[in-house]
C-alpha positions in Angstrom: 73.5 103.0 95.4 73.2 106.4 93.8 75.0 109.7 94.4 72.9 112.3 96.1 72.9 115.6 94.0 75.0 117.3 97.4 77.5 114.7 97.5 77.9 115.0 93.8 78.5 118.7 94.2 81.0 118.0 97.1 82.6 115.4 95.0 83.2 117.3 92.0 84.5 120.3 94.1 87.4 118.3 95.8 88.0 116.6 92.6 88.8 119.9 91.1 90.6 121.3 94.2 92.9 117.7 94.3 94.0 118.7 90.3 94.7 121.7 90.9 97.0 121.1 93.2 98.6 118.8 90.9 99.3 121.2 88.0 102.6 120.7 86.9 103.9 118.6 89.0 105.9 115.2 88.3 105.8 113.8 91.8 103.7 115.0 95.2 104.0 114.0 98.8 101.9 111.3 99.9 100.0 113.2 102.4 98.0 115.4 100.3 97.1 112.6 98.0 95.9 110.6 101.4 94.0 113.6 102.3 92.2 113.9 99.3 91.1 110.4 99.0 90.1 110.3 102.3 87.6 113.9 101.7 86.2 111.7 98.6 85.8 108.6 100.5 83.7 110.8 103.6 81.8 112.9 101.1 79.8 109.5 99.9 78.5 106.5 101.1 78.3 105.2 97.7 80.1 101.9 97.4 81.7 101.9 93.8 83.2 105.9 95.0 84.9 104.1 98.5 86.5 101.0 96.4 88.1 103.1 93.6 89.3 105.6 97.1 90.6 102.6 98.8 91.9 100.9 96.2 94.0 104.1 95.6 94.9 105.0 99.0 96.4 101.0 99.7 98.2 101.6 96.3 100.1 104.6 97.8 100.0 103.8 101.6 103.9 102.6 101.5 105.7 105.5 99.7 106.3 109.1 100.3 105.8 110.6 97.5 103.1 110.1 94.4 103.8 110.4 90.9 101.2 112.9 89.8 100.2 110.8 86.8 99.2 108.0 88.7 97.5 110.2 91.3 95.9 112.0 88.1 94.8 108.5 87.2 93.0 108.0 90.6 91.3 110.9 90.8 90.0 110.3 87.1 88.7 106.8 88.4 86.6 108.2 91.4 84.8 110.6 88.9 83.7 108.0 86.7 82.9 105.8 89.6 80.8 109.6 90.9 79.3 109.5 87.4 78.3 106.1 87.0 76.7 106.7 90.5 75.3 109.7 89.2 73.8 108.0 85.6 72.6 105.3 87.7 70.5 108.2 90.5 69.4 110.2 87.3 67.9 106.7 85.5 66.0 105.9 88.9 64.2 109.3 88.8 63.1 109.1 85.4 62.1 105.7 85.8 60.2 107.3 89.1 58.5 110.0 87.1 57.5 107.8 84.3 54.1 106.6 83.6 53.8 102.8 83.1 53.1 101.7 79.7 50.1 99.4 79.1 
């Protein structure tokens, strides 16, 4: 499944938003970092983004607070999941526009 060009926008936004938060910090409360990974997980419906979100939020469903590397680490994995998504919706459109070769 590919990324719509919206939800990439949406993605990227509360990507940024979620590490800004996490400037300078060592450790966070686990209810930002749930709250963040739950706005990723609703702003796509594409499966590789929700696995790398649930994967993250069962990692740090049983503590109260997040080391901020590991959340960093998280966050770094949904992008790349978002941009494989992304490469993989760019790649279908060119193959769209192309004209077949004879």
């Amino acid at each position: 499944m590919s990324l719509t060009i919206e939800a990439e926008h949406r993605i990227n936004g509360l990507l940024d938003a979620a590490m800004q938060r996490l400037d300078d910090q060592v450790v966070v409360a686990n209810r930002p970092c749930v709250d963040a990974l739950l706005d990723l997980y609703g702003s796509t419906d594409d499966p590789a983004v929700r696995r790398v979100c649930t994967d993250a939020l069962r990692r740090i469903s049983r503590v109260s607070l997040v080391r901020a590397d590991e959340f960093r680490s998280d966050l770094q994995a949904v992008a790349a999941a978002a941009a494989s998504a992304s490469i993989h919706s760019e790649v279908g459109v060119v193959a769209e526009l192309a004209e077949p070769v004879s």
